[in-house]
N, CA, C and O atoms as a MOPAC input file, in Angstrom:
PM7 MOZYME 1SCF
protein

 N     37.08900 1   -88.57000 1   -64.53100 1
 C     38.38500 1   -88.58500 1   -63.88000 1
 C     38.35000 1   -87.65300 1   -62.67500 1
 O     38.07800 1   -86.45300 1   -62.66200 1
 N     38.73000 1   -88.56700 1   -61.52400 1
 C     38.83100 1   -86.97500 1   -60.54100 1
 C     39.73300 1   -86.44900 1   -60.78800 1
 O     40.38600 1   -86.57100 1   -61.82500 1
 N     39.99900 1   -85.60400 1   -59.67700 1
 C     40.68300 1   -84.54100 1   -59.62600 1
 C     41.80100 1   -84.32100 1   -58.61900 1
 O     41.72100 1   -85.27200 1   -57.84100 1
 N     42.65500 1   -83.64600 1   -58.30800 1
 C     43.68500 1   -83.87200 1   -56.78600 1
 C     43.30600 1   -83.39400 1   -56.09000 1
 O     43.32100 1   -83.95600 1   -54.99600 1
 N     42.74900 1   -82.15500 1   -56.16800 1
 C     41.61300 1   -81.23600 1   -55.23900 1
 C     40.57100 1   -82.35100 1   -54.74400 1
 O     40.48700 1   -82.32000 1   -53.51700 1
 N     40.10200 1   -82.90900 1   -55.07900 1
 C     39.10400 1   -83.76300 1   -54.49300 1
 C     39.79800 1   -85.02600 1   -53.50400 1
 O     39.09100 1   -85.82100 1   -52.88500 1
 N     41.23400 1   -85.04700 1   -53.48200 1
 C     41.43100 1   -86.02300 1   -52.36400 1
 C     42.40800 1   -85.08900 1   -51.54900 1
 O     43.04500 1   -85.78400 1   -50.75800 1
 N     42.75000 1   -83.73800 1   -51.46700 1
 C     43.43900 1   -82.88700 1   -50.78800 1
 C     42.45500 1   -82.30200 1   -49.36700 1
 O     41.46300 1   -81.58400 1   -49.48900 1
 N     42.94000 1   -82.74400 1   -48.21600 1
 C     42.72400 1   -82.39700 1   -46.74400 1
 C     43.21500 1   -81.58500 1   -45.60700 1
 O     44.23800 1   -81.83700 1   -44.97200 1
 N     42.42100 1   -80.60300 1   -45.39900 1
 C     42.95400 1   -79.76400 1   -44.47000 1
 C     43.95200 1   -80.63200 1   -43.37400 1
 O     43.58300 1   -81.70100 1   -42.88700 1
 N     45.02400 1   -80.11800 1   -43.12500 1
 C     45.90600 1   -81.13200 1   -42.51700 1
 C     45.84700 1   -81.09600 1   -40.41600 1
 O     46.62100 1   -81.62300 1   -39.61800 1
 N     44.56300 1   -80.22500 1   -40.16300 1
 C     44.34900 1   -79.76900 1   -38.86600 1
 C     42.94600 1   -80.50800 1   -38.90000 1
 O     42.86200 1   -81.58100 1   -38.30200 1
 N     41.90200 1   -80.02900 1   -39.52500 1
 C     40.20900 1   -80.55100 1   -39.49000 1
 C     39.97900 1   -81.32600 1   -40.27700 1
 O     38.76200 1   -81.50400 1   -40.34800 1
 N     40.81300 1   -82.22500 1   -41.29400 1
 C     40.71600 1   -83.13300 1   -42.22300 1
 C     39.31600 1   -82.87000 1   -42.93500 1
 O     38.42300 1   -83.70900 1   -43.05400 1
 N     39.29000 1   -81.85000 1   -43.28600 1
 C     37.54300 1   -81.34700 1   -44.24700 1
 C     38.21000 1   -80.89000 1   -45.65400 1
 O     39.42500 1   -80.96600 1   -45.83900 1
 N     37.48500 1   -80.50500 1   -46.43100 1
 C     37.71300 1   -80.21500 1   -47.80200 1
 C     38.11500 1   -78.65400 1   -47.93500 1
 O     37.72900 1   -77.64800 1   -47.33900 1
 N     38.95600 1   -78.85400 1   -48.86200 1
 C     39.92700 1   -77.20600 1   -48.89500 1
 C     38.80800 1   -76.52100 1   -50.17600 1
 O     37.90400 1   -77.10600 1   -50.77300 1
 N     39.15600 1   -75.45100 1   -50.27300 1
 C     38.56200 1   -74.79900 1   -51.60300 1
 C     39.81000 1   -74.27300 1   -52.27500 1
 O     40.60200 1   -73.49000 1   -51.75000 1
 N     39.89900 1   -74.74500 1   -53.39800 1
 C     40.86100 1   -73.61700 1   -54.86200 1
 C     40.72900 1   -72.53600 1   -55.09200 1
 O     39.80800 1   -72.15600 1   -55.81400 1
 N     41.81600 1   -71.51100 1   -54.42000 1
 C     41.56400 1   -70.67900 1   -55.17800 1
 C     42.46300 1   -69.70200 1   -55.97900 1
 O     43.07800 1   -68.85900 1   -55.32600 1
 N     42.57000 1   -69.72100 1   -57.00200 1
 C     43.31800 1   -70.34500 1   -58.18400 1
 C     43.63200 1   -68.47400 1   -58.09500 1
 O     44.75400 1   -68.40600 1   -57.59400 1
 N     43.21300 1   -67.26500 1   -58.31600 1
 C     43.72100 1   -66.44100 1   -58.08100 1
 C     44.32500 1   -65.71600 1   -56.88100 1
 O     45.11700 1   -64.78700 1   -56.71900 1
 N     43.71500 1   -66.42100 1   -56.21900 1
 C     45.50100 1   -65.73000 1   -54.98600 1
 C     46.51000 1   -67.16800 1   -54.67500 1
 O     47.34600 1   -67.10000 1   -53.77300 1
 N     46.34900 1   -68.51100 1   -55.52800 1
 C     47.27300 1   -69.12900 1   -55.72300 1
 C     47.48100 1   -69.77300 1   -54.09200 1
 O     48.44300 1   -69.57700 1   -53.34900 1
 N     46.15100 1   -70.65800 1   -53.80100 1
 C     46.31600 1   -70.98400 1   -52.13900 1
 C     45.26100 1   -71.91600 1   -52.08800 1
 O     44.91600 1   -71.99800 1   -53.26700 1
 N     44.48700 1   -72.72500 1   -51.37900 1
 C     43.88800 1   -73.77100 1   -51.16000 1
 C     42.87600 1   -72.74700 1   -49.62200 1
 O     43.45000 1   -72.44600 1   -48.57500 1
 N     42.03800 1   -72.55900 1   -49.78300 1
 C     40.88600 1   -71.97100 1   -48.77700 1
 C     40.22700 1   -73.20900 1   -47.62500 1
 O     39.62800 1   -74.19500 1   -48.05400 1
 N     40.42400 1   -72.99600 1   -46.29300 1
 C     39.09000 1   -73.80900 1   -45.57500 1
 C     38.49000 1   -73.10000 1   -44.86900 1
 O     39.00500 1   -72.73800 1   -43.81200 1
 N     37.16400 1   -72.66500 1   -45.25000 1
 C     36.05500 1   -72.08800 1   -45.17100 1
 C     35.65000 1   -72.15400 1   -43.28000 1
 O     35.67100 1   -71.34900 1   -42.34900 1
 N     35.43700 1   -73.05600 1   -43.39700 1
 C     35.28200 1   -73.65700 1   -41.87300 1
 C     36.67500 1   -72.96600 1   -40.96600 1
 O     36.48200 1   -72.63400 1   -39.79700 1
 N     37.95500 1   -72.79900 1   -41.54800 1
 C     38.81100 1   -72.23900 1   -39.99000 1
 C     39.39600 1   -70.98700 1   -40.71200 1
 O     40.46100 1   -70.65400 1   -40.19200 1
 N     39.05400 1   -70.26600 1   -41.65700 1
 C     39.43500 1   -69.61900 1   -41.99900 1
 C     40.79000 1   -69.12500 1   -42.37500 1
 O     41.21500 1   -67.97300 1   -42.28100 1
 N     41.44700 1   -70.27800 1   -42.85300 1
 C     42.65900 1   -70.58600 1   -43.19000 1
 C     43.22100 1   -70.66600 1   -44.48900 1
 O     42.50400 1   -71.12800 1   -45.37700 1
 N     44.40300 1   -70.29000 1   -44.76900 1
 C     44.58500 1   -70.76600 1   -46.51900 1
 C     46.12300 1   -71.17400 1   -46.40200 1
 O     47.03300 1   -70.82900 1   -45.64900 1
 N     46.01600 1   -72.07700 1   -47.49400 1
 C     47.71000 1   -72.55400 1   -47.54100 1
 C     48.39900 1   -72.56700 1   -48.81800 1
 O     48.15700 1   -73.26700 1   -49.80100 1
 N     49.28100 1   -71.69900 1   -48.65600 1
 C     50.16700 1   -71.10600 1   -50.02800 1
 C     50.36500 1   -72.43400 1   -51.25300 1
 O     50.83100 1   -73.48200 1   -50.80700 1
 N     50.11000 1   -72.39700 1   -52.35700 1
 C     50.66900 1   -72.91600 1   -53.21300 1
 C     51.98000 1   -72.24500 1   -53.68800 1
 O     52.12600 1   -71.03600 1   -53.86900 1
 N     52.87800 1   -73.17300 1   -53.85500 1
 C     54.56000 1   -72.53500 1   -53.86200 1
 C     55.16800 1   -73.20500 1   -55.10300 1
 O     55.70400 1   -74.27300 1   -54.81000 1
 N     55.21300 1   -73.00400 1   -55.92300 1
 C     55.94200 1   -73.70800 1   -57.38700 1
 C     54.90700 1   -74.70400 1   -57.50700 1
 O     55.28900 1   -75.83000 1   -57.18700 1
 N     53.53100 1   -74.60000 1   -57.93100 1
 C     52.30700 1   -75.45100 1   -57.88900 1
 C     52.39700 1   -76.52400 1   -57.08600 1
 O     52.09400 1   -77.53900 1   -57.71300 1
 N     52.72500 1   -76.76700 1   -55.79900 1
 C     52.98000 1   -77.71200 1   -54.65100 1
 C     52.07000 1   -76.96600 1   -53.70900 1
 O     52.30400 1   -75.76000 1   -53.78600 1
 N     51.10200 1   -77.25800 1   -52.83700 1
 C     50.47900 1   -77.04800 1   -51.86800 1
 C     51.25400 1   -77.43200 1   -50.46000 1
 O     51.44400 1   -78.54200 1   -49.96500 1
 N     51.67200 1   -75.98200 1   -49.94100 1
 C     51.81300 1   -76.11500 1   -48.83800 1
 C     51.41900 1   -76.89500 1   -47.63300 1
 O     51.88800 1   -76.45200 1   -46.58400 1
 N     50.57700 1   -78.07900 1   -47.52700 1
 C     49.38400 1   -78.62100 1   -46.33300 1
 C     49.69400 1   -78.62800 1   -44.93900 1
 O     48.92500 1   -79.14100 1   -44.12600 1
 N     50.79000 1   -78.08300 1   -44.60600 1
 C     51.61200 1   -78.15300 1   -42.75200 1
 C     50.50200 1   -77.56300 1   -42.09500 1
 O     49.65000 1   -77.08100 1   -42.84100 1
 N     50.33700 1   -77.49900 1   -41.02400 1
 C     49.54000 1   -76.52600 1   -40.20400 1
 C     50.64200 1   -75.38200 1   -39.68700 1
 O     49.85300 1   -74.49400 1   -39.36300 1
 N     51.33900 1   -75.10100 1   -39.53900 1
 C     52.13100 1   -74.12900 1   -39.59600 1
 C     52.54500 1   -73.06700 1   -40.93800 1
 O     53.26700 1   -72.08300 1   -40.77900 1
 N     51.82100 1   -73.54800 1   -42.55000 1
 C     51.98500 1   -73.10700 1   -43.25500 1
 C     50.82000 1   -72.41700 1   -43.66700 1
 O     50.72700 1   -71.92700 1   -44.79300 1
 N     49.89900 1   -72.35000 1   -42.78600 1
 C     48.45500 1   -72.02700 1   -42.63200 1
 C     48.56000 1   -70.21000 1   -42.47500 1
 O     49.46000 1   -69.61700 1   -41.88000 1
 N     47.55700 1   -69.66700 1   -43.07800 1
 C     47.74700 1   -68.42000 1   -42.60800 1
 C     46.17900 1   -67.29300 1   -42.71600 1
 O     45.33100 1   -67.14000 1   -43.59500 1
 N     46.31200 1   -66.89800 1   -41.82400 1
 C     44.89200 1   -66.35800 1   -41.37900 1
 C     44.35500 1   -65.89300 1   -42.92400 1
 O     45.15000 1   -65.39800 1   -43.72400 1
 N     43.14300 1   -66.07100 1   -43.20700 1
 C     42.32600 1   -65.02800 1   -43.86400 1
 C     41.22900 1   -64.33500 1   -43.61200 1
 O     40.02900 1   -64.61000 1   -43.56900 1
 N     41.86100 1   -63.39200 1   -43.45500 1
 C     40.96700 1   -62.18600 1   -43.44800 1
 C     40.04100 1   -61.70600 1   -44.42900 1
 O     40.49400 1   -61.39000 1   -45.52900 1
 N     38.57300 1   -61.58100 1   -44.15900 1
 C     37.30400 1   -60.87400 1   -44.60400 1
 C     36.85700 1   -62.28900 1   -45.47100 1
 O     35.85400 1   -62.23900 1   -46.18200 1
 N     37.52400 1   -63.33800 1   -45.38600 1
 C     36.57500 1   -64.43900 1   -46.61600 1
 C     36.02800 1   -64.74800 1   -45.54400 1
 O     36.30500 1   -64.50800 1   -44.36900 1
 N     34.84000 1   -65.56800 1   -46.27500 1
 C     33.45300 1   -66.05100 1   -46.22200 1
 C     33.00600 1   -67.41800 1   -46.22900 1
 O     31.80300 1   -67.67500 1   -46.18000 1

């Protein structure tokens, strides 16, 4: 069975987000971006995007 993570798209570079389940946000590695999960709903706007700092 997949998964929802596996059809969820950065909504700027359309590439694959990463989970990450303890700071409760969806990671893209590539722009260094994360987008809040809010009452388990993923934020995906590009305006709901918000810098991360020191990831990898």
């Amino acid at each position: 069975m997949e998964k929802l993570i596996d059809f969820l798209a950065d909504p700027v570079d359309r590439g694959p987000l990463v989970l990450q389940r303890d700071k409760e946000r969806l990671y893209n590695p590539r722009t260094r971006k994360a987008y809040p999960i809010r009452h388990g709903v993923p934020a995906l706007q590009a305006s709901d995007a918000e810098e991360a700092e020191g990831e990898s």
